[in-house]
N, C-alpha and C positions, 0 to 999 in steps of 0.2 A: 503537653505543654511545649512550645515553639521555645529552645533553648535560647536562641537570638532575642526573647522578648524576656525571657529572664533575665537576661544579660545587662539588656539598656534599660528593665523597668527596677533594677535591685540598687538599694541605698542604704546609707547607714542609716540605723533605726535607734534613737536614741530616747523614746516615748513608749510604751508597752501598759496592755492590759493586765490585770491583774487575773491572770485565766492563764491554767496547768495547760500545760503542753504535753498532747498525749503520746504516750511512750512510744508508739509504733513511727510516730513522726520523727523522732528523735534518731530513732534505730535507722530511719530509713537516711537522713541526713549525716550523718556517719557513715553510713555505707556508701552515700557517696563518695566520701572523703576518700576512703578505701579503695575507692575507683581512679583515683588520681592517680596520673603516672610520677616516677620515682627512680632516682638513679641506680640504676645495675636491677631495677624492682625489687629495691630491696625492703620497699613496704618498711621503712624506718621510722613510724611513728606512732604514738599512742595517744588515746583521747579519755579525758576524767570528763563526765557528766557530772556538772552540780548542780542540784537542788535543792540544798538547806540553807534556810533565810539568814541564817549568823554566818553561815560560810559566805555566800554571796555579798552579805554585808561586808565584811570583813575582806573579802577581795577587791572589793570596790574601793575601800578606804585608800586600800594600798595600791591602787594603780592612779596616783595623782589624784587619789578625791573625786573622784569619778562618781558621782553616790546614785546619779539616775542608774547607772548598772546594777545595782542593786533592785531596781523593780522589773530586770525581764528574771521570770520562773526560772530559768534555765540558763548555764553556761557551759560552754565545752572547749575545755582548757587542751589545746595542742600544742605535744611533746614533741622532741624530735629523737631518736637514738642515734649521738652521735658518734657514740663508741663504731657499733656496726658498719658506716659509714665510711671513719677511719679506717677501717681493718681493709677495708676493700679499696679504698681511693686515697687514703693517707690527709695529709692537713686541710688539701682543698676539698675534699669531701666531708669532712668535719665543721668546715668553716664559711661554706658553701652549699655542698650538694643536699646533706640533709635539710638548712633552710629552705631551700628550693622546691623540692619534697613536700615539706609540712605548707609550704604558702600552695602550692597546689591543689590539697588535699581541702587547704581553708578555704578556697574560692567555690572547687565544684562543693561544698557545702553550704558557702552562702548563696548560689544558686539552686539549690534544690529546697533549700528553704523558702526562699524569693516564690518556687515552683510551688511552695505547699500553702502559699497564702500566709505565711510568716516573717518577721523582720529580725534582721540581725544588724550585725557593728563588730568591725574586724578591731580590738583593742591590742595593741602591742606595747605603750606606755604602762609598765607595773613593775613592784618592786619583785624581783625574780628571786632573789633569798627567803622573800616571804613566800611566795607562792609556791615556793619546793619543798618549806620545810613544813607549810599548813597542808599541801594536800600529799606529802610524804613522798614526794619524788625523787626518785634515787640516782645517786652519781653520772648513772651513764644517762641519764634522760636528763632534756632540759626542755622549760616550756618555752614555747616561741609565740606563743597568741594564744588571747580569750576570745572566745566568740558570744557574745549575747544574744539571747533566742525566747522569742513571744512571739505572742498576737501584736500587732501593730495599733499603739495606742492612738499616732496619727501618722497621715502619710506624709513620709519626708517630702522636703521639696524638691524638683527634677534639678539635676548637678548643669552648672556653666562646664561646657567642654571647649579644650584648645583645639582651633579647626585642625584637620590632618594634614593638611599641606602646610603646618611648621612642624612637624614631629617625621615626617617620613623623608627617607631619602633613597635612594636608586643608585646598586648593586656599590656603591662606596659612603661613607657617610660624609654628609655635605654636598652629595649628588640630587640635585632637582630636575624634572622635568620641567618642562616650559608651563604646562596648565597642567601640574600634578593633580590636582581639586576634579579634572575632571576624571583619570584614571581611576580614582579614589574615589569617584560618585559623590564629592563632597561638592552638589551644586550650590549651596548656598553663596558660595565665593563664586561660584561663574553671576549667580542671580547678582550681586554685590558690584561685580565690576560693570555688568552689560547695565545695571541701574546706575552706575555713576557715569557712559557714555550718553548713555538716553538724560540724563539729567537735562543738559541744554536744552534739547528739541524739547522737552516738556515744559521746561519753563520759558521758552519763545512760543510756542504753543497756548500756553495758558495765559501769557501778555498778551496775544492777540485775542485770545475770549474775550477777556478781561476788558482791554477797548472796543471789542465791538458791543459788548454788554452796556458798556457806556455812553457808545454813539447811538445805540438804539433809546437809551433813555434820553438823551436829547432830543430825538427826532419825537420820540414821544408825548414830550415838554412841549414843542412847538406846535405841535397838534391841539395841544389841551390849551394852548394862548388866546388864538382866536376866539373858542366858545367860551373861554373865560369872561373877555375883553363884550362880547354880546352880551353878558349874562350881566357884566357891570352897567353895560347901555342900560336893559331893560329897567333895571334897579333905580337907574335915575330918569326916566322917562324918555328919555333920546333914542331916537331910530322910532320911535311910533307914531304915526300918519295923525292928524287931528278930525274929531268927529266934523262933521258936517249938515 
């Protein structure tokens, strides 16, 4: 599977089948997570599989009422250890480097899921006292994201993206090239601009069709005048010779 296609083809999936998601898939999606890089590697994080329909319930409740989370089979509550963290990087690695860490860890999971023909939905809206004290998470751990995991009930719709020549800039920020769009392969703003110079010529172009489509239908009218103009003669007996 073309990682780049997983990348642009992965969405949040907020709809799911009612169909178990088999373990080996699960295992393998975590181990991605595990593959993520992590400050000093220090692999600071841990992952609850859930699977029981009251517990799912019941975590849905408490992340803002969220209640379609309750119908994906599966969720994979990610921890961060920020104790570990601290001991080695002090407040900004408590405060910082471990979320960094676990949002890493969340990604290449929601691509290998993407990879496995499965949908997911990165949730970080939940009540964090609840979900430490239901699924028993101890002091030094704190969860930082649910991930919801099924079959794809229906396919999200493809996301509106900001083009990348407002988001990037060159070696300072607030640094632009001149036609950054093209560096950045974002031709649709080259397509966008050379269509709004061609604009005129197409529409002085299509003024000219436009009247000679017209002056041809004149000329055509004038044509059809005369055999009209005969065809009235004949109707009234005018223009035929008398018998003899």
């Amino acid at each position: 599977m073309d990682v780049l296609w997983a990348i642009k083809n992965r969405r949040s999936c907020r709809s799911y089948l009612q169909k178990p998601v088999e373990f080996d898939k699960i295992t393998a999606i975590i181990e991605a997570g595990h593959y993520a890089p992590s400050a000093g590697n220090l692999q600071d994080w841990n992952f609850i599989i859930v699977t029981e329909a009251d517990i799912r319930k019941a975590i849905s409740e408490h992340c803002m009422e969220q209640y379609w989370m309750a119908q994906a089979p599966a969720m994979i509550v990610v921890c961060s250890n920020e104790e570990r963290t601290e001991q080695r990087y002090g407040l900004r690695g408590k405060r910082l480097y471990s979320i960094q860490s676990c949002a890493a860890a969340m990604e290449n999971m929601l691509l290998a899921a993407e990879a496995l023909g499965l949908g997911t939905c990165w949730v970080g809206a939940f009540d964090e006292e609840f979900v430490t004290q239901s699924l028993n998470i101890p002091e030094t751990a704190r969860p930082q994201a649910i991930v919801t995991l099924g079959y794809k009930g229906e396919e999200p719709e493809p996301k509106d993206l900001t083009s990348l020549q407002s988001l990037v800039y060159f070696n300072a920020y607030g640094n632009r090239l001149k036609k950054p769009h093209l560096v950045l392969k974002d031709f649709s703003v080259e397509w966008e601009q050379q269509a709004k110079k061609a604009a005129p010529v197409f529409k002085e172009g299509l003024a000219k069709i436009k009247a000679g489509v017209q002056q041809l239908k004149e000329q055509v009218k004038e044509q059809q005048r005369p055999d009209e103009k005969e065809k009235q003669e004949e109707g009234t007996g005018q223009g035929k010779e008398e018998d003899i």
